[in-house]
VOGU-3710 file (C-alpha; in Angstrom, 3 decimals, decimal comma):
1> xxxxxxxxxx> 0,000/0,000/0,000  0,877/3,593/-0,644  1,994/5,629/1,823  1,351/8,969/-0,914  -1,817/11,077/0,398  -5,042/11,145/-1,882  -4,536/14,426/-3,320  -1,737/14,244/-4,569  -0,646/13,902/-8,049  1,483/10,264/-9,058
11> xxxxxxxxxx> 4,610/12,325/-11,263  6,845/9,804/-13,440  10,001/10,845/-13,591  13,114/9,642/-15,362  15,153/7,307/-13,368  17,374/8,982/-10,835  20,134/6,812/-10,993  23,767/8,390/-11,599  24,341/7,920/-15,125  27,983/9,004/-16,123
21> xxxxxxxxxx> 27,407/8,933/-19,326  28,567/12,039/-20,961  25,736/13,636/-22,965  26,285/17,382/-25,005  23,778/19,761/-23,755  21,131/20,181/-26,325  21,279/23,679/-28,021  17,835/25,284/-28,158  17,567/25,255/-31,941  18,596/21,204/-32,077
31> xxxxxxxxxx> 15,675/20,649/-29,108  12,691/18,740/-30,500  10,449/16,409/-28,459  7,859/13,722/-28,981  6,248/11,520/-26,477  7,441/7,574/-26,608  5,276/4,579/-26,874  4,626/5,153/-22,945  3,401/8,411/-23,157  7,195/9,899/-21,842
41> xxxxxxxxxx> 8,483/12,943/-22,888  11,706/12,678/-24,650  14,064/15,140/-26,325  15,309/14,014/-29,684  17,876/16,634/-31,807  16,676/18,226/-34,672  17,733/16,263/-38,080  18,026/13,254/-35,988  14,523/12,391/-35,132  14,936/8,487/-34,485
51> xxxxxxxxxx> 17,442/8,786/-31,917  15,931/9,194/-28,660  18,044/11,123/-25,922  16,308/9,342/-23,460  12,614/11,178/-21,001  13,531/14,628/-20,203  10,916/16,459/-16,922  10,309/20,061/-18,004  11,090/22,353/-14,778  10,583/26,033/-14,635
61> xxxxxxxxxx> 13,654/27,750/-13,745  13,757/31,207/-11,842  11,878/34,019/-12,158  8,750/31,485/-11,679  6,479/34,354/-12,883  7,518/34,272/-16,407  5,915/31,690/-17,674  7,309/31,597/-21,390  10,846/31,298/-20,616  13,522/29,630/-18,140
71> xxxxxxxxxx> 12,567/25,979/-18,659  15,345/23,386/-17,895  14,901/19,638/-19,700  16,062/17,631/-17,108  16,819/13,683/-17,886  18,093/11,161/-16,045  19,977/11,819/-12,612  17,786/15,276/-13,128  20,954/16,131/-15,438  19,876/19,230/-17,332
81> xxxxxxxxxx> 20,406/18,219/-20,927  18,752/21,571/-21,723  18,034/25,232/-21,072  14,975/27,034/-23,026  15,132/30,528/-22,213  11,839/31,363/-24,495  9,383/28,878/-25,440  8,994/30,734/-28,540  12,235/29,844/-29,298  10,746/26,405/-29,768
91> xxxxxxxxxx> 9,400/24,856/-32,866  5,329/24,566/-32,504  5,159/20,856/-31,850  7,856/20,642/-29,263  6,218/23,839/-27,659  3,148/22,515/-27,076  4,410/19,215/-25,634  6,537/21,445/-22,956  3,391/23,566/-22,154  0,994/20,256/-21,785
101> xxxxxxxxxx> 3,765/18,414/-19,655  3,841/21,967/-17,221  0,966/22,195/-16,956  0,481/18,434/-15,806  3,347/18,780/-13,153  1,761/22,157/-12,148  -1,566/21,785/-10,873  -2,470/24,630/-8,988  -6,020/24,845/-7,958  -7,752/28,325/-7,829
111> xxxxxxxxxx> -9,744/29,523/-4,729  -12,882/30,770/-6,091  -14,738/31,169/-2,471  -13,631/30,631/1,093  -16,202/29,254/3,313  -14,245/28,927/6,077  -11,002/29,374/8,298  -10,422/27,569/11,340  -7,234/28,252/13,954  -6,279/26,282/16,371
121> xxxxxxxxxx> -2,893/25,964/18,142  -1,049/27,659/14,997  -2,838/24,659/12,468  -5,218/26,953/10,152  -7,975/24,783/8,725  -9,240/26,431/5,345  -12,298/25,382/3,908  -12,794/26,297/0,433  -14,352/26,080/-3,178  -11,886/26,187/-6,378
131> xxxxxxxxxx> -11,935/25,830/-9,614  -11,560/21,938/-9,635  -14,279/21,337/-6,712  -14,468/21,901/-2,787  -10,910/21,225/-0,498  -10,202/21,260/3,099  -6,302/21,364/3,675  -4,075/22,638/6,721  -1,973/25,502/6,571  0,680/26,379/9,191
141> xxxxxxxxxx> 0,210/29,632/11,231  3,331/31,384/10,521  3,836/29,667/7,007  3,548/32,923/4,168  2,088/32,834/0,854  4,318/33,479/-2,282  2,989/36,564/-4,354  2,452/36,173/-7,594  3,352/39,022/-10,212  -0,859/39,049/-11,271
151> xxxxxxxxxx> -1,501/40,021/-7,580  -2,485/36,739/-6,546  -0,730/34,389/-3,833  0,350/30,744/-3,714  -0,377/28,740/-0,212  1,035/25,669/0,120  -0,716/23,269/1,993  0,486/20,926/4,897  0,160/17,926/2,512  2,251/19,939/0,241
161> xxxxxxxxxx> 0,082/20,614/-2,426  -0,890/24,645/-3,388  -3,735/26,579/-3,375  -4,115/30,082/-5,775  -5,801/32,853/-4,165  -6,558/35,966/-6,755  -9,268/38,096/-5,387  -11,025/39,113/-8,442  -14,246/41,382/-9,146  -16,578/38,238/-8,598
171> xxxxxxxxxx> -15,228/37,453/-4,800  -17,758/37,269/-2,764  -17,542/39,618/0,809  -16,889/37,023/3,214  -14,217/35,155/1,163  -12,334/39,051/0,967  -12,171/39,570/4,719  -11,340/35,841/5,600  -7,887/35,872/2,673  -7,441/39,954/4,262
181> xxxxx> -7,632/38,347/8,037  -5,436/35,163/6,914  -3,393/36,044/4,264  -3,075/39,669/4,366  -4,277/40,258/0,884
//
């Protein structure tokens, strides 16, 4: 049995074994992906597209907020094989397979109402309605949410998933004050 919690998302990743293999970094106009007979994102060079480099993990690399540029192709060992600084950069297909894949790995729910905050001995118990159904999760007290450049904020969640909180035109009264009262927003 399991020991992973309910709500939270099964990720395949490449194996993580060391692999000493030297392999050339892939230069961002030689990146082109395609999904294997498993459903794995792999990175393939361009003019070479039977020879699989082996499953490459998009990750975002820093400043999280753009979301267009700074992903790393990371293969086995988590060995960046290589660095897109603009998606754009990318040819259409291999674009959208990146953008898919992210979006996969990066599921964020939404907070479209709170209906209710809890506190007790620095455990706050949020009650709340996003965009992908009702959630209770467990913050800690003194735990701060990560602003987001759209003037929303990120809360991550005891069980280690994260909640997005934008307070938008359509937020109801009550769900204002308790995210002003909790989160400072």
């Amino acid at each position: 049995m399991s020991s992973q919690a309910v709500d939270e998302p099964v990720v395949e990743r490449p194996d993580d074994d060391d692999d000493s293999t030297p392999i050339e970094p892939v230069a961002v106009e030689d990146v082109r992906l395609a999904r294997d007979d498993g459903g794995r994102l792999v990175l393939r060079r361009a003019g070479e597209p039977d020879e699989d480099l082996g499953p490459v993990v998009p990750r975002r690399c820093f400043p999280w907020s753009r979301r267009d540029a700074f992903v790393a192709l990371c293969g086995k060992g988590r060995r960046e094989l290589a660095l897109i600084e603009r998606l754009a950069d990318l040819d259409e297909a291999s674009r959208a397979l990146i953008v898919e894949e992210l979006e996969g790995l990066e599921f964020i729910p939404t907070v479209t109402a709170v209906h209710g905050v809890e506190e007790t001995h620095h455990v706050i118990t949020w009650r709340v309605q996003t965009d992908c159904g009702p959630a209770v999760f467990e913050t800690q007290r003194f735990d701060e949410a990560r602003d987001l450049t759209d003037g929303g904020l990120v809360l991550k969640a005891a069980s280690g998933n994260q909640y997005r909180f934008v307070i938008t035109p359509e937020t109801d009264a009550r769900s204002r004050a308790l995210i002003a009262t909790h989160l400072g927003a």
